[in-house]
N, C-alpha and C positions, 0 to 999 in steps of 0.2 A: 397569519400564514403567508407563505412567501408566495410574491406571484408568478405563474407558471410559464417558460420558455413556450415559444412556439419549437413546432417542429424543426430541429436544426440539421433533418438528414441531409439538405440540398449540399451542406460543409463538407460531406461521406461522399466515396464511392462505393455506395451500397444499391444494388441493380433492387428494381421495384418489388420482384416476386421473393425476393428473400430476407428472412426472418433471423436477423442476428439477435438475439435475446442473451448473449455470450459474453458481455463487458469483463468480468469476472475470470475471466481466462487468458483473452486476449484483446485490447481496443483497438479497434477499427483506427486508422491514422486520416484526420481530417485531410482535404486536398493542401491545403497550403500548407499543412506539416510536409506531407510526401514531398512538395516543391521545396521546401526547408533543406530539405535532404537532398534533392537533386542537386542543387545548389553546391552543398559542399562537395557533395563525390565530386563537382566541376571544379570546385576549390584545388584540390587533393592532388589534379590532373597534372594543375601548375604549381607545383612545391617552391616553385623559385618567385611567386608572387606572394608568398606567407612569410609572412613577417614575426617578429617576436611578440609585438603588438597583441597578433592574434589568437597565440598562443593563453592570454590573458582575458581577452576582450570580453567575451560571452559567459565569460566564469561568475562572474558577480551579479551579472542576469538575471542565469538562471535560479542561482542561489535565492535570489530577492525573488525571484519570480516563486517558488515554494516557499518560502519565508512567509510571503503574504496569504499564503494558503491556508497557513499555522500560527499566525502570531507571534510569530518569532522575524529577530532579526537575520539579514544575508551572513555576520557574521557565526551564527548559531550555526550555519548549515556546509556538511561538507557531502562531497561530491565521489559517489562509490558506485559500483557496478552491479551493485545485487542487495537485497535485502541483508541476506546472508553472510555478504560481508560486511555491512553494518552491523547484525548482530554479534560476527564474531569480534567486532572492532569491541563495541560492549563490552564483552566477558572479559576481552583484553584491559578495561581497567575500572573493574568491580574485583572489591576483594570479597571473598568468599569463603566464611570458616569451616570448619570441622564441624560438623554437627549442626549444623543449618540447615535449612532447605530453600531450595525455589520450585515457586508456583506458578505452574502451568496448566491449561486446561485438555481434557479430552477432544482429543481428532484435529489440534491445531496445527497449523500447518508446520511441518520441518524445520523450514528458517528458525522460525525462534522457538524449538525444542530442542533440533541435535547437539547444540551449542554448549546449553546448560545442564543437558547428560551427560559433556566434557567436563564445563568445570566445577559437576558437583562430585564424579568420578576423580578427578583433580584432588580439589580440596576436602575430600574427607567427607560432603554433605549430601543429601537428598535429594531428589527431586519430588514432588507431590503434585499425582495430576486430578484436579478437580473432575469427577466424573460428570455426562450430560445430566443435569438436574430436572426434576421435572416440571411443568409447565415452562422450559425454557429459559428458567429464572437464574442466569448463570453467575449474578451479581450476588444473591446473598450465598451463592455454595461458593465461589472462590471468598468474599470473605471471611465465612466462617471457618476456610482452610488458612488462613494468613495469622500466625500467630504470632508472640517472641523469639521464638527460635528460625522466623522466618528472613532469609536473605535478600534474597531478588521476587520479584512478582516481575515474570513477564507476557504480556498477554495480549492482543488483538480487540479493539473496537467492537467486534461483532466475528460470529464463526461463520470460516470462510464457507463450508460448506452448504449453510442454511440461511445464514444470516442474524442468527439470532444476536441478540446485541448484549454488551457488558459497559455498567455505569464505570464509566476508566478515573470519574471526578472521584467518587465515592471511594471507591478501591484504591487509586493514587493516596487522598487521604491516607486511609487504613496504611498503605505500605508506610507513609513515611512517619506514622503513631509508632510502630515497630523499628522502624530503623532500616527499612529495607532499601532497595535499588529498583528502581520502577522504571521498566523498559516495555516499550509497545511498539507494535509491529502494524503500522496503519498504512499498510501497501493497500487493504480493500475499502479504506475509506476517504483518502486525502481526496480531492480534486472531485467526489461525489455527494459527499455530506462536506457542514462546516465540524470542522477540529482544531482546536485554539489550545495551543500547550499552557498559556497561563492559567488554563481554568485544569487542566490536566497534572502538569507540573511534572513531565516523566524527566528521569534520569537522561534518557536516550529517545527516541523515536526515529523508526525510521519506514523506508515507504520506495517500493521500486517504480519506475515509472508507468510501464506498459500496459497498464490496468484502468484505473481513472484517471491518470492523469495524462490519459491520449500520445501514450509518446514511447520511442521505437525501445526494443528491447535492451538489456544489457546499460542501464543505468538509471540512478533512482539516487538517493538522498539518505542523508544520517546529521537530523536533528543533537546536538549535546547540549545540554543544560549549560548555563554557565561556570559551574564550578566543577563542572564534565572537560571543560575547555585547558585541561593543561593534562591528559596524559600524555599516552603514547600511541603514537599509531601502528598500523601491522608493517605498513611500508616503509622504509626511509630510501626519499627519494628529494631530489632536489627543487623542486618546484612548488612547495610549500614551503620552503625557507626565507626568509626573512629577505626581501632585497634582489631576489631572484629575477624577480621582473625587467628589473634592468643587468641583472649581471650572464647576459647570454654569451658561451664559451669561457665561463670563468673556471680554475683549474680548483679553486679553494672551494672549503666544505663550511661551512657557514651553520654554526646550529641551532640558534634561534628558527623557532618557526612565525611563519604569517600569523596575525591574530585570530583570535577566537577559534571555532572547529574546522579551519581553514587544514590544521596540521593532521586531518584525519582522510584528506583528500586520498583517493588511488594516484596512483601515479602516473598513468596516460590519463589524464582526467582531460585535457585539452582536446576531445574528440572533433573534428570539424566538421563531422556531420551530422552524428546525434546532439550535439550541444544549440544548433541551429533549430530543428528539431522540436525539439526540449524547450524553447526560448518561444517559439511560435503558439505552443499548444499550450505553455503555461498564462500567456497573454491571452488564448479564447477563454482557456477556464477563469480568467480573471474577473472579463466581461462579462461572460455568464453568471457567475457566481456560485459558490457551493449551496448556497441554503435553497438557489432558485433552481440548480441543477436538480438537488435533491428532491424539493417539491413534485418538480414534474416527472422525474421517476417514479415517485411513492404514486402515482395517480396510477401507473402504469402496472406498477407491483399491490396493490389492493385492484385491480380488475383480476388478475392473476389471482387471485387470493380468491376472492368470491368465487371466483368460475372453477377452481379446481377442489373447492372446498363441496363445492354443488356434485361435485365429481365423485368426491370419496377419498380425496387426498387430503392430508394433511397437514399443515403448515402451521409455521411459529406461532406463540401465542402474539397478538396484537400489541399486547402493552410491552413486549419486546423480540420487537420485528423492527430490521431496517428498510430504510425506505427504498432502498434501490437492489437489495440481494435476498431472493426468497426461495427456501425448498422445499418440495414437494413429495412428500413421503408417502406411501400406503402399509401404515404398522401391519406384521402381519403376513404383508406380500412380496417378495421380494419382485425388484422393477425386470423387466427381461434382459439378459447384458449386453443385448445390442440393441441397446433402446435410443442410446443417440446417434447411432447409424442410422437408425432406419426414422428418427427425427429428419435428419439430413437428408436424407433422400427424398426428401418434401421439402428443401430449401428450409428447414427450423435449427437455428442451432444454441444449444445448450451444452452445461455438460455435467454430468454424473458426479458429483462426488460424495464419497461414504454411502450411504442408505438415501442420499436423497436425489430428488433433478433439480440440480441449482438452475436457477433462472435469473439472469442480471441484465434489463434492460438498462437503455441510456437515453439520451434526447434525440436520437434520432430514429428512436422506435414509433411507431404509431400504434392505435387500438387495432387497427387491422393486422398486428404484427402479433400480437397478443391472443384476437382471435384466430389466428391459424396453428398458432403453438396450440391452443388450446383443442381444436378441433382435430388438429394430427394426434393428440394425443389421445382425443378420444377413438381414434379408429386403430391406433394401435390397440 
């Protein structure tokens, strides 16, 4: 077992009486990220002290800085603005027959659902969504849906709602037994558990920042396999092109791109102040580590577990529970729908999704963070 982080709130500006239990929604921005970012808006200030240099500098950073998060190298990783536009980057070049299907699961999140109800609406094919199985066992119901006629599998580490978790080794197998496109969508797991694409082996992976991987909105990452590494991207723009780096004001179109999933980049990709950002928070989660992040979370999410389980609430079965996202159900009852309002008005914040109260602590919760969640909810 990995050993456990001390408390890292003192990195947070998080005031003492309140209980952010809310990773899963939104990450609190360490202090020296927030300075990351001051930093550039003062960049930004002086446009005639930015160089072409800089336009480049930070790019291969951060790349390696997620790279190392995954097992993959800075070449594998290109640089997008949203989940959702990595997933549509995806479907842009997976081909997809007539009479296929892709497999999805019940209540996943949008990103990687609206996508593949295009292009199976597209090409002639299916979509099949695994419904919630029970005891939470959502590994052997998506595999026993992944058949010959199956295209794409694309799916999520663990559902965002609850947490319950899906084997991505086992499954990734299964897809590529069939012939399929194995694309995941680990925006709720990078930077909080360890996730290594070698043992994975997806087609795609991709992952927005502002979740676990402590860092501001409106950018995030899109893992390509290597032989992912020669489509085509949504954008054609100049700054993944081959040589560009030194050809600033050049009037010619050059169409070679940079190597590896370098050619899947957005095209303001050069942010000067989420990239600083981004570059700071991926070097704490470095030093921390995901397996030691995750331990100390999981310590925080089985107090959560016990205590709400003593309550009458419900939560995933153990042998597929993540360690850092848990939900809180009462089969039966439905919750009050202003149950995270009036959480909050007690400084506890969570939040509601589907049928459950998602709860995603981080390292800079404490047990006394835990027990006030737990005791507001008892007086609710």
């Amino acid at each position: 077992m990995s050993e456990l982080l001390p408390c890292q709130r003192a990195l947070f500006d998080i005031p003492h009486d309140v209980a952010y239990v809310n990773c899963a929604y939104l990450s609190p921005l360490m202090r020296s990220v927030a300075a990351a970012g001051h930093e550039g808006v003062d960049r930004k200030v002086h446009p005639w002290q930015i160089t072409r240099r800089e336009f480049y500098a930070e790019l291969d950073d951060v790349r390696a800085g997620f790279a190392g998060l995954i097992g993959a190298t800075a070449g594998d990783v290109a640089i997008v603005p949203s989940s959702s536009y990595a997933a549509a980057t995806a479907a842009a070049n997976i081909k997809l027959a007539s009479g296929q299907t892709v497999v999805v699961i019940e209540g996943e999140h949008g990103s990687n659902v609206r996508i593949w109800h295009h292009l199976a609406r597209d090409s002639g094919a299916s979509v099949i969504t695994v419904g919630r199985p029970a005891g939470d066992d959502w590994t052997s119901a998506v595999l026993a849906a992944i058949t010959s006629r199956t295209g794409i599998v694309a799916l999520p580490p663990l559902h965002w709602t609850d947490g319950s978790t899906l084997d991505l080794v086992a499954i990734g197998a299964r897809a590529r037994e069939v012939g399929a496109a194995f694309v995941v969508d680990a925006t709720q797991a990078v930077g909080a558990v360890p996730v290594d694409v070698r043992a994975l082996k997806p087609d795609f992976l991709m992952c927005s920042a502002y979740k676990w991987l402590l860092s501001p909105y409106s950018i995030g990452f899109l893992y390509a396999a290597p032989h992912r590494q020669s489509g085509r991207p949504l954008e054609q723009h100049s700054f993944n092109r081959l040589g560009a780096k030194q050809s600033e004001g050049a009037t010619d179109y050059p169409e070679p791109f940079e190597p590896g999933a370098r050619r899947y980049d957005v095209g303001e990709r050069s942010n000067f102040i989420l990239l600083p950002m981004l570059k700071v928070a991926l070097g704490q989660l470095k030093a921390g580590g995901p397996a030691r992040i995750g331990a100390t979370i999981a310590a925080l999410t089985a107090r959560i577990a016990d205590a709400a389980v003593s309550r009458g609430f419900t939560v995933p079965d153990a042998r597929h529970r993540s360690p850092h996202i848990i939900g809180l159900t009462r089969p039966g009852q439905p919750l009050p729908r202003d149950l995270a309002q009036r959480l909050a008005a007690r400084k506890v914040y969570v939040s509601i999704r589907g049928p459950a109260i998602r709860v995603s602590p981080h390292v800079y919760n404490t047990e006394a963070d835990i027990d006030r969640l737990i005791a507001a909810l008892g007086e609710i």
